[in-house]
N, C-alpha and C positions, 0 to 999 in steps of 0.2 A: 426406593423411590422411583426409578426407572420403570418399576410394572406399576404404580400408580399412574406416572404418568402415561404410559402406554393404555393402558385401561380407561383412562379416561380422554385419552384421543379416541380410541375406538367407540366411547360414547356419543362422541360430536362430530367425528370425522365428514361426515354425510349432512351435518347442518349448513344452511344457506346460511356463510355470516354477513351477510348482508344485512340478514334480518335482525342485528346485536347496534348496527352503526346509526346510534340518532345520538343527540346533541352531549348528552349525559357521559354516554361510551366516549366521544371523541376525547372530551375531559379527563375523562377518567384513564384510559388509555391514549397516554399521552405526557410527555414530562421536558422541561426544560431545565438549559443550563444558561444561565445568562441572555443572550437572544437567538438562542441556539433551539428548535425545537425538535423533539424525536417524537413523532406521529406513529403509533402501530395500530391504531384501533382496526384495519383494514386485517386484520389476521384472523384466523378463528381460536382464538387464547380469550379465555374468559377468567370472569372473579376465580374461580373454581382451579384453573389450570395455569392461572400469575401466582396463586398460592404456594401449589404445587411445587412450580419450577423457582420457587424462593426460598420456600424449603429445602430443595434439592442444593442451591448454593449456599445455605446457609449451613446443611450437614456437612459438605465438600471444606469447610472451614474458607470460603473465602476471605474473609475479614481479617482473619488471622494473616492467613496466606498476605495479601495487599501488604496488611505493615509491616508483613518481612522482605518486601519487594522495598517500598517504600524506606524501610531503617536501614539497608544495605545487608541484609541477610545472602547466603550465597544459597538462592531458590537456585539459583543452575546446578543441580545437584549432580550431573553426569559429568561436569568438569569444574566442579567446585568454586564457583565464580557468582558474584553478587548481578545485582541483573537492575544497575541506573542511569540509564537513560532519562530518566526524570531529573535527575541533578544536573543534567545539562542545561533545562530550561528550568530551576531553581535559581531565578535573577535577584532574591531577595537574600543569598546565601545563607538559611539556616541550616546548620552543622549537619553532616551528612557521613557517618562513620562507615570504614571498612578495615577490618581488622586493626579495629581502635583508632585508626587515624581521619581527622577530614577530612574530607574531599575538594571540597569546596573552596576551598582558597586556589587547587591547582585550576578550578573548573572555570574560575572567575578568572586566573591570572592568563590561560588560553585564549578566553571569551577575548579579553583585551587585546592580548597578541593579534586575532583575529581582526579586532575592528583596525585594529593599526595597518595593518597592512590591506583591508579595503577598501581604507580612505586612502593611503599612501596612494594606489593604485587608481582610483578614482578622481585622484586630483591632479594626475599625471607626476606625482614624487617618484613614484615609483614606475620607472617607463623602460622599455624594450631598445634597440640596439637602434629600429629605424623611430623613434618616438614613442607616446602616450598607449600604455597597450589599449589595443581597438579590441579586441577577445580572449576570451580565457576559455581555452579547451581543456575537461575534465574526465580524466580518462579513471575509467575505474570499471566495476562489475558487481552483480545483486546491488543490495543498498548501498554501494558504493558511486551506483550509477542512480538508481530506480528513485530515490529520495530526491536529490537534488535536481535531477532531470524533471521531474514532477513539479518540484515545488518552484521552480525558474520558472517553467511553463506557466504555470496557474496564477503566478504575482505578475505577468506580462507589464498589468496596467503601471505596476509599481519600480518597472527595469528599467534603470535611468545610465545605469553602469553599461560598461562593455558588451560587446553580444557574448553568450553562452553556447557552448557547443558541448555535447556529452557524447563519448567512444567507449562502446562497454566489448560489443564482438570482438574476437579475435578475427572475423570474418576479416579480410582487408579490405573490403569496400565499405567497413563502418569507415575506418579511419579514414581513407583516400576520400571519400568525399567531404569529411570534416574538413580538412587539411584544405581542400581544395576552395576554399573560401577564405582562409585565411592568410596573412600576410605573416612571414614565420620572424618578419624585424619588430611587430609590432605584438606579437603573442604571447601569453602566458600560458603556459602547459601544466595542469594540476595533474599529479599522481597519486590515485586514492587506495592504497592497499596500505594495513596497520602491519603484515608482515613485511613489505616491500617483497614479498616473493611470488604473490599471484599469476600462473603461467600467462594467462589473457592479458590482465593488465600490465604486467612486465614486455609482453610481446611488443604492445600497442605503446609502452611508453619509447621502447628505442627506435621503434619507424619513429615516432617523432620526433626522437633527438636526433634522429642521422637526417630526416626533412629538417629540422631548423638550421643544424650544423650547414649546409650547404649555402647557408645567407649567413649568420651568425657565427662569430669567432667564439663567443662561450654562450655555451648552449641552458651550463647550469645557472648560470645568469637568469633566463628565463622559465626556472621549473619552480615551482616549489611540490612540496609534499605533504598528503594527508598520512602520518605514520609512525610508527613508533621506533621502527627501525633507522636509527641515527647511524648507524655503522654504514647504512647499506646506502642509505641515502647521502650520507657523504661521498664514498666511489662513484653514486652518479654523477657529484658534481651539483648536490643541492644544498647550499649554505646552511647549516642548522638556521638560522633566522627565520627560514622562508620554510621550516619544515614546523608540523603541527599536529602534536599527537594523541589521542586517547586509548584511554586503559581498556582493560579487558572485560570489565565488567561493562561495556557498552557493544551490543551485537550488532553487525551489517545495517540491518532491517530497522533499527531504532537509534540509526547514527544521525539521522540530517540535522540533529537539533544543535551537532559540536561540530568539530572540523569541517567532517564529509559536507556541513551546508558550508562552506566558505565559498564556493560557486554561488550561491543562491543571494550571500553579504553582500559579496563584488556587484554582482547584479542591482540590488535592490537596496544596498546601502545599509548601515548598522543599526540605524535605528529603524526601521523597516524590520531589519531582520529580528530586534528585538522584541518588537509586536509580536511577529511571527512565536516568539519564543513563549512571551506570555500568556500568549490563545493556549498555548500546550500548558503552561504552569497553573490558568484557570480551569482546564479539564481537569487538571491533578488535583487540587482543589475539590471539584464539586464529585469525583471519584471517591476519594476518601471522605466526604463530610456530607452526601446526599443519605439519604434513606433509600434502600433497594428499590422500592418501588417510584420514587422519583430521581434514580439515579441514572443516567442517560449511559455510561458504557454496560450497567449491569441488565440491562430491560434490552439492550441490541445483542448482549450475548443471550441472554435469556428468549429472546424470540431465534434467536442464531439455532440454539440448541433444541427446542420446540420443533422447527422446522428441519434440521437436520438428525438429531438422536433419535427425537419422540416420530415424528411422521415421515422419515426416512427421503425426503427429497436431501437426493445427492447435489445438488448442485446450488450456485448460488448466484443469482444475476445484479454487478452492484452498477444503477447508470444515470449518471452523473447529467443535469438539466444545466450547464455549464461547461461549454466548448472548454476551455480553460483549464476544466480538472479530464482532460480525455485521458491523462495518463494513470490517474489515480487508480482505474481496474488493475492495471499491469503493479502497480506499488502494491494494492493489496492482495495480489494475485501472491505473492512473495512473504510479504507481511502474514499475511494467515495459512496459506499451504506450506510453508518451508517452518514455522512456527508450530502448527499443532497437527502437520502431516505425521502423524507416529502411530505408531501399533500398538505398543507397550506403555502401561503404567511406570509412575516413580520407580515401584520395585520389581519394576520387568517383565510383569506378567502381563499376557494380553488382556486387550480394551476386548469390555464386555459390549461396548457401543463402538459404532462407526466414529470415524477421528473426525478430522475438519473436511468441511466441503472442495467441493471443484470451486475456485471463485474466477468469472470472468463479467466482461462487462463492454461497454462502447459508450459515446456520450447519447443522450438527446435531441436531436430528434431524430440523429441521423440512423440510431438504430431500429426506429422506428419503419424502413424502408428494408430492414434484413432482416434481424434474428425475433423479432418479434411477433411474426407471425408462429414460428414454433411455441414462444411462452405463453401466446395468448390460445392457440385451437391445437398444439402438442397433446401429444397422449402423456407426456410425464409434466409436473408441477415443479415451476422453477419460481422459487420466491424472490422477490425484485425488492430491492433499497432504492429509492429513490433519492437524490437530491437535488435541491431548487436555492437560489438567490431569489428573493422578491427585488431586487435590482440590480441590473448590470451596471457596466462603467461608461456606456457608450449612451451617454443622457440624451443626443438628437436620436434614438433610434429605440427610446422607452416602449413603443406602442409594439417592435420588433420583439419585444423582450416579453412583454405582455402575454402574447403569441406562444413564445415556450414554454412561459408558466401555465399559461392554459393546456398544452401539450402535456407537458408533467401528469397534471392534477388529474387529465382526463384518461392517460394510460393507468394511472391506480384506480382509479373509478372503474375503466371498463374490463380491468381483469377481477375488481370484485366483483360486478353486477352480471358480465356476461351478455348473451341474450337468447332466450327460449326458440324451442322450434318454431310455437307459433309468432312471437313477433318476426322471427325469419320470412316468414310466410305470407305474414302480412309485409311484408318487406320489396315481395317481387309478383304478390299475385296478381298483378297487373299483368306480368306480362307471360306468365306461364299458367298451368291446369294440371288438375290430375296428377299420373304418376311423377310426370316432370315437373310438376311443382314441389312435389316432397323432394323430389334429389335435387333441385337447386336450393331449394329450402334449408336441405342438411348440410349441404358445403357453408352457410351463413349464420349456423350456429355455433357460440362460443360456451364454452360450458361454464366458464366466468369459476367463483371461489378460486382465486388464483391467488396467493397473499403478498403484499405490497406493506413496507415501511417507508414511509419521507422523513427525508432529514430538512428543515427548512431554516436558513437564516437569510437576516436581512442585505448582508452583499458580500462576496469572495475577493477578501480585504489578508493580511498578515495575521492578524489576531485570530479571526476565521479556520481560516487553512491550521493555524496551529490547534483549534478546539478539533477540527474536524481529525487529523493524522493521530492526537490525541484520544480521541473517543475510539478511533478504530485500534489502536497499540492495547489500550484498554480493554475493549471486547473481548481480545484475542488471550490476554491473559483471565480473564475472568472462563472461560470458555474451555482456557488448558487446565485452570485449576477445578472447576469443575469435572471436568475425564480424568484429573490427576496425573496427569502428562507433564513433561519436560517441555513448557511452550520455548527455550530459548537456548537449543542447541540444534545441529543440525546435520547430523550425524549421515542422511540420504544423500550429501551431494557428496560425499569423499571416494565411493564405491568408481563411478565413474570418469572421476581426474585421476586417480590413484591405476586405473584402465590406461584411460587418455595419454599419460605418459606414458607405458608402456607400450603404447603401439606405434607411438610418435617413430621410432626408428622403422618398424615394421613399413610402417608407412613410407617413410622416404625411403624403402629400399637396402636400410643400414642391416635389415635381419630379417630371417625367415619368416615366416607363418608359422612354424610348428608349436605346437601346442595350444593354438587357434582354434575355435569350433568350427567346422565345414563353413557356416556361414559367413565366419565376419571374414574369412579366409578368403573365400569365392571373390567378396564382395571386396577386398585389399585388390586381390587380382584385377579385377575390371576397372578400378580407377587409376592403378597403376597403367594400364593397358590404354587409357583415355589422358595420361596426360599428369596426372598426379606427380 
């Protein structure tokens, strides 16, 4: 399938799909989930080439694949582990087995735990040494941090709770300027590792307890814990009550929907957060029960694959028309590159296609003032996701709002359309001639087929943000199952902690350099020699 579809991009590659986009195509390319719409007509994928790459997932066995995601099958095949994340936002609790047993009763009986203690907190029941906590600092790392940090962000309108604060560097000026905003009688310290051993996040948790410790006589008084390790979290000094844990069959990247959001709870309150929850349980929904071609995470992977496998643009631009979701690039930036960054197939052998893209991004309009001049007159094709609210929350300042959606709509338009030499020319022959009208003329041409999808709903509400982190968790497995890759292990990031501690002494001076390469060696020496 891969040399058909290759074959038949090299048919159209060179077609202006401009010329595809009148009212019919819009329709047709194009499908909804509730009030949720996913716009691709802007791509050059046609009848011929949606076929194609449906066929392509339908040989890959997706379907199959999905209900064994969905039945607790253990798809993490590299370390034997069922891969539900979905059963977290399963608020309707139908039975959800793993090695015969349900799920669901422990999934619901945390959920509760959960809300108890962010209304406890929210109501001031549950209060700090100097009063009512005013903030809750969330120290963690990956989806430990990236979820929740995001998704506090994004519900601003909705944060009625405490302020939010998220420490993920071991840098110490993440933490010392957290810290340094907060009052440590009034604070609740979350610590989000499911081992309790993460070197970052263990670091970042005892500068905190030794900063509260200096106001505070019990420190574990005010921790709690995102983790499974009760042993380890008890020596800190954190009550099992206040600790909160999920299994292993839930990864980093697809945690915020269970403990890791209890930041996000606190914030925005339980039943907020349960909206939140059920946006994600209606993606699950229209995932499993759409037809491919109106099914919204399989048409995003499928244009995903299109523009990465088949027409080889490496990179991927996703930019969000909503101040609010500025964080979202860096969540998916994780979510998809630490997911189906792999080289190797299920049974090991290398990928005969390129894995997952570069993904980065910025919000609207502001990137419109930097990187956009490279996507739009670049010598390389960078396909853009777009997303839009047709309403913000800031009702006196609609006509502001107005403004951005026009900004949206008109950057996918002008990376389809482009514009020719001649209208360049006609652009500025006012004020030049001759040769010098062709070289200003060429600096003002854009050579447009640039490809663009919008994602648009009606406002960036709880139920929203869950369809939207939903569709993208989605893409990403439909996308691994397709390449046939391990989308939910993460096997690239151990190489360099599994380093990191060993140099740790080297570093401070505990032990030689030998056995070092020249370079990392040279490079010990001078920072030692600066101060290290």
């Amino acid at each position: 399938m891969w040399d058909k579809l290759r074959a038949h991009h090299a048919k159209v590659a060179d077609r202006r799909f401009e010329s595809l986009v009148d009212a019919d195509r819009a329709a047709d390319f194009s499908a909804q989930a509730g009030d949720m719409l996913l716009d691709y007509a802007k791509t050059n994928i046609d009848v011929e080439g949606r076929a194609l790459l449906i066929d392509l997932l339908e040989r890959a066995g997706v379907a199959a694949k999905r209900e064994a995601m969905f039945s607790g099958k253990p798809i993490n095949e590299t370390e034997g582990r069922a891969v539900l994340h979905t059963a977290l936002r399963n608020l309707d609790g139908d039975p959800v087995f793993v090695d015969g047993a349900d799920i669901m009763p422990g999934v619901l009986e945390t959920l509760a735990r959960m809300e108890d203690f962010a209304t406890d907190i929210r109501e001031g029941r549950f209060a700090g040494q100097g009063g009512k906590i005013t903030d809750v600092v969330n120290i963690g790392i990956g989806g430990s941090d990236l979820g929740p940090a995001m998704a506090v962000k994004a519900l601003a309108p909705y944060h009625d709770g405490p302020r939010c604060h998220f420490v993920s560097n071991v840098d110490p000026a993440d933490i010392a300027g957290v810290l340094r905003q907060c009052d440590p009688a009034t604070t609740l310290v979350i610590v989000a590792s499911k081992t309790f051993t993460t070197i970052e996040t263990m670091t970042n948790a005892r500068t905190a307890q030794a900063w509260m410790g200096e106001v505070v006589s019990d420190t574990g008084a005010q921790f709690a814990a995102l983790s499974t390790a009760e042993d380890k979290t008890t020596d800190f000094g954190i009550d099992p009550s206040r600790v909160f844990g999920f299994e292993d069959w839930v990864g980093g990247r697809y945690s915020v929907w269970g403990p890791i959001g209890l930041s996000l709870m606190i914030a925005i309150g339980p039943q907020a957060f349960k909206a939140f929850l059920r946006g994600g349980q209606a993606m699950d929904t229209h995932f499993r029960a759409a037809a491919w071609h109106e099914n919204l995470p399989a048409l995003l992977a499928l244009v995903g694959i299109w523009h990465n496998q088949v027409c080889g643009y490496a990179t991927r631009a996703v930019l969000p028309y909503d101040n609010r979701l500025s964080r979202l690039p860096a969540y998916l930036q994780q979510l998809e590159m630490e997911s189906n960054g792999k080289g190797v197939s299920m049974d090991g052998a290398d990928l005969e296609v390129p894995s997952g893209p570069v993904v980065w991004g910025e919000p609207g309009t502001n990137g419109q003032h930097a990187f956009y001049q490279l996507i739009h007159q670049g010598t390389r094709v960078i396909p853009c996701e777009f997303l839009v609210a047709a309403r913000g929350h800031e009702d006196d300042l609609h006509h502001q709002h107005q403004l951005l959606v026009a900004n949206c709509l008109a950057q996918s338009e002008a990376l389809m359309r482009g514009r020719t030499l001649d209208e360049a020319r006609a652009k500025v022959a006012d004020r030049f001639e001759g040769a010098e009208l062709e070289r200003q003329a060429k600096h003002r041409v854009f050579p447009g087929n640039r490809p663009t999808v919008t994602i648009a709903y009606p406002q960036l509400t709880p139920f929203v943000l869950g369809q939207i982190i939903a569709l993208y968790e989605h893409r990403v497995f439909v996308e691994g199952a397709v390449l046939g890759i391990n989308s939910f292990d993460q096997w690239g990031v151990e190489l360099g902690k599994e380093l990191a501690t060993a140099l740790q002494p080297v570093v401070e001076g505990k032990s030689g350099v030998e056995g070092k390469d020249g370079s990392t060696a040279a490079l010990v020496g001078f920072l030692q020699r600066n101060g290290v």
